[in-house]
N, C-alpha and C positions, 0 to 999 in steps of 0.2 A: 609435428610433435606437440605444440605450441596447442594445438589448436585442439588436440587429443586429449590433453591435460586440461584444460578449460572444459568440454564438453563433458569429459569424464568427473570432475568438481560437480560443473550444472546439473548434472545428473543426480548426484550425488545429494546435490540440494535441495533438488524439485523432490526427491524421495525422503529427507530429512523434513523438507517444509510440508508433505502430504500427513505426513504421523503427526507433525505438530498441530497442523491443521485441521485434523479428521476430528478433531470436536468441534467444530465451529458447524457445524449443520451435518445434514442425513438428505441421504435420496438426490434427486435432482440438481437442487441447490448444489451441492455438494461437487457434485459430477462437474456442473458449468464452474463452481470453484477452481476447482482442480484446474481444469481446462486453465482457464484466467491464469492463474499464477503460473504455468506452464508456457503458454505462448509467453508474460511479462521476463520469464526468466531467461526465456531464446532472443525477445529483443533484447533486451541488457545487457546478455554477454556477448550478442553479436555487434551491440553499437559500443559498447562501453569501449573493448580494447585493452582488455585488465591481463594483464602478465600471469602465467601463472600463481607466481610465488602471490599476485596483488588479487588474485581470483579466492584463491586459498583461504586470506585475512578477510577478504571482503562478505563474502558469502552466510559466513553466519553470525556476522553485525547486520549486514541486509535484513538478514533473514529474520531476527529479533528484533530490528526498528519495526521490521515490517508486521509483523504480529503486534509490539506495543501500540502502534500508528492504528490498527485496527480496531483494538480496543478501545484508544483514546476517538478514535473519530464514530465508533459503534456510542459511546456513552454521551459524546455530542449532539448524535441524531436525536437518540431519547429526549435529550433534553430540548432541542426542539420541540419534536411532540409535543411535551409538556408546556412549553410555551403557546404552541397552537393551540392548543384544548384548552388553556387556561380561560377564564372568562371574566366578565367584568365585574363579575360580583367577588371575585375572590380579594380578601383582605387584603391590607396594604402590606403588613406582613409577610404572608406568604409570597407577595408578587417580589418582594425586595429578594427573600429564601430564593425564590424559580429564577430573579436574572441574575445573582451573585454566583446559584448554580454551571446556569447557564457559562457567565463568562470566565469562570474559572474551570468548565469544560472544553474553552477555545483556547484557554491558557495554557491548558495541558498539552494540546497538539503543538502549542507553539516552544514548547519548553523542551519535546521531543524531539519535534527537527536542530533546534538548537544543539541539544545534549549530542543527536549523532551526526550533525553538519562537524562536531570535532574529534569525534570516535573516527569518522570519514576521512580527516584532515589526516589523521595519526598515522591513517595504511596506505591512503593514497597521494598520489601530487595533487596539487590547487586545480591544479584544471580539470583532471578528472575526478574530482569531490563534483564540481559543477556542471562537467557532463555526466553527472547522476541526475542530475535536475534537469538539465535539458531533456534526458533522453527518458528520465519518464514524463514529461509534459509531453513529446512526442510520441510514444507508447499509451498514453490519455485518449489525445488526438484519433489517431491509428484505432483503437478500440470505438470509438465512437463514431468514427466513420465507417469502420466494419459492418457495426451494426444497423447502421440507419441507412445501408446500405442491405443487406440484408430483408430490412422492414420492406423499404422499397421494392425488392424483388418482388416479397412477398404476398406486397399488393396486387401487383401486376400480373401474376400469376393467375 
């Protein structure tokens, strides 16, 4: 029953998180999007271990770090770019402007996991706040081995 409750939530979330999600791209992108956040949401709730009542609360804090986290690390990349492109002619000015940018771009990311490392604290126990981090470092891992496994077939082929 446990288990019905939890999957019937996931569900619930991967189709809340698709409408939230459906402006972040079109076509393709989009489709492998989907995908992504569908497999990351089946490991999570099968490694987390979240009690219903704790899947409930959980799910759309996840769900909203998870969108701000995007945002904040989509405006990071930019500002990379911007760093790359910059060149050496550019004033001393502007270069001081691109790395204050910059580093109050990585501020941001850091200010978020902060903000919901205790939004986390509030619905979950201590341990499982931290198998949220484990278990997406291993969901990281796992997607990345996926695919460079993948590549590799598809050399060989």
């Amino acid at each position: 029953m446990k288990r019905q409750v939890i999957l019937y939530l996931s569900l619930l979330f991967i189709f809340s998180s698709s409408v939230v999600n459906a402006q972040r791209g079109s076509g393709h992108n989009q489709d492998r999007w989907e995908k992504y956040r569908s497999e990351k949401i089946a490991f999570l709730t099968s490694n987390l271990e979240l009690t219903p009542a704790e899947a409930e609360k959980f799910w759309p804090v996840y769900n909203q770090m998870d969108t701000e986290r995007w945002d904040a690390q989509k405006l990071r990349r930019e500002m990379e770019d911007k760093v790359i492109e910059a060149g050496d002619a550019m004033p001393d000015k502007k270069v001081i402007e691109l790395t204050r940018a910059f580093a109050e771009s990585m501020q941001k990311e850091g200010a978020l996991s902060a903000k919901y490392n205790e939004e986390f604290l509030k619905i979950l126990p201590p341990k499982k706040v931290l198998k949220i981090y484990k278990t997406e470092k291993e969901f990281r891992m796992y997607i990345i081995k996926k695919y460079r496994d993948r590549d590799k077939n598809s050399k060989t082929e």
